[in-house]
C-alpha positions as CSV (number, residue, x, y, z in Angstrom):
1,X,162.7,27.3,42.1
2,X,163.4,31.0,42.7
3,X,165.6,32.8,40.4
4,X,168.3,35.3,41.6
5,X,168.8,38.9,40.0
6,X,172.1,40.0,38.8
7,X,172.4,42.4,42.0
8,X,171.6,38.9,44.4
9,X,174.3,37.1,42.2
10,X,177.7,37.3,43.8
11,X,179.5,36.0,40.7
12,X,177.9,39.4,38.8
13,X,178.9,42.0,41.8
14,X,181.2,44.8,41.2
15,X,184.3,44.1,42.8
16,X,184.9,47.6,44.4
17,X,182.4,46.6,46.8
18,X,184.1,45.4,50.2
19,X,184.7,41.4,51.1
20,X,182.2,39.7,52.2
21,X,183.3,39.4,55.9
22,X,183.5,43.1,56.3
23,X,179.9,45.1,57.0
24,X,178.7,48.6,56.9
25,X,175.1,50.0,57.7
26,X,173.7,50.9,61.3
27,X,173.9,47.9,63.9
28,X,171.2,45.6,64.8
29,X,170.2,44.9,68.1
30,X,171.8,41.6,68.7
31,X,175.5,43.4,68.0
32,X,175.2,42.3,63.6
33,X,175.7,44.4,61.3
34,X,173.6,44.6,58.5
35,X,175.4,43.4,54.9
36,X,174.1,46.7,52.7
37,X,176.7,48.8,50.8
38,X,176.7,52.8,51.3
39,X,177.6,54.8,48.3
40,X,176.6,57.5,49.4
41,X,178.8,60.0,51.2
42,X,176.1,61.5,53.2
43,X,175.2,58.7,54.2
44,X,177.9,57.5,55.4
45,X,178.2,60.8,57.3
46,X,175.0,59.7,58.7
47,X,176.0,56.5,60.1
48,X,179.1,57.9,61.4
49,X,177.4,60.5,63.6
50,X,174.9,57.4,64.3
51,X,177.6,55.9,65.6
52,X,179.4,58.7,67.4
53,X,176.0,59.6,69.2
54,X,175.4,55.8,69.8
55,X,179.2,55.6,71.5
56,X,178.8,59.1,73.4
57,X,174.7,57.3,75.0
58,X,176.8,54.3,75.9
59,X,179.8,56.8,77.8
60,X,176.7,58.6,79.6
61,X,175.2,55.7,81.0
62,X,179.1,54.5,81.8
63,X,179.1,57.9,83.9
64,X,176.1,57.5,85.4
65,X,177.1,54.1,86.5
66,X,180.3,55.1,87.9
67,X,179.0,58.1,90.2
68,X,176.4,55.8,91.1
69,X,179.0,53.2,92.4
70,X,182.0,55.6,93.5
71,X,178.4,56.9,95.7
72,X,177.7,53.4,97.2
73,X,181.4,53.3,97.6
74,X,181.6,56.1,100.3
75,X,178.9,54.9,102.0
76,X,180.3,51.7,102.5
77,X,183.5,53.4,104.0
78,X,181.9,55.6,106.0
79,X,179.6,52.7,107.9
80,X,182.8,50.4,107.7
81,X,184.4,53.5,109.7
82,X,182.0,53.5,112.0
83,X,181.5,50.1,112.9
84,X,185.3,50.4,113.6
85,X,184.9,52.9,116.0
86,X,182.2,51.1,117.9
87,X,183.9,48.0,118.0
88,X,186.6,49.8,119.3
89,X,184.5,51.7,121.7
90,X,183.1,47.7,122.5
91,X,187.1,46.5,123.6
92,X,187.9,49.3,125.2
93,X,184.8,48.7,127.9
94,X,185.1,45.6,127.6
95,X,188.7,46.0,129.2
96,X,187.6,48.5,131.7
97,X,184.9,45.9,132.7
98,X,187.4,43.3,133.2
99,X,189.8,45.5,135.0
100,X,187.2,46.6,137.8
101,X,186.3,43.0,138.0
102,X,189.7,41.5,138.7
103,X,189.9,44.1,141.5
């Protein structure tokens, strides 16, 4: 049988620490927070700016992804563009062909 410490017993916790449900401390890998309390103002400072820095990696690769698409984007419209023209190119001979056969 393992015996819990006063700081591992919920019944003996302060209660200016926040509710169970809410979490602070960096973010795991798999999107969960971790359950530690900061009392610290630096460091909460420090996971702020973890944060922030995390956010502002996530917005670059968001850019990136965007050029990278607006990119494939054009190039789609300008081979769309230009299979128009050769389809229309395509009619119109086909309709001159035509023509100089009916005559």
């Amino acid at each position: 049988m393992s015996k819990t410490t006063p700081a591992e017993n919920p019944a003996t916790q302060a209660s200016t620490q926040p509710p169970k449900n809410k979490t602070n401390g960096p973010t795991k890998p798999n999107g969960q927070a971790s359950n530690r309390v900061i009392r610290d103002p630096k460091e909460v400072a420090q996971l702020v700016m973890m944060r922030i820095d995390h956010v502002n990696s996530k917005k670059d690769e968001l850019t990136i992804a965007v050029k990278a698409l607006a990119d494939t984007a054009k190039q789609l419209v300008s081979v769309y563009a230009n299979q128009q023209a050769q389809i229309a190119k395509l009619a119109k001979r086909v309709e001159e062909l035509e023509k100089a056969k009916i005559n």
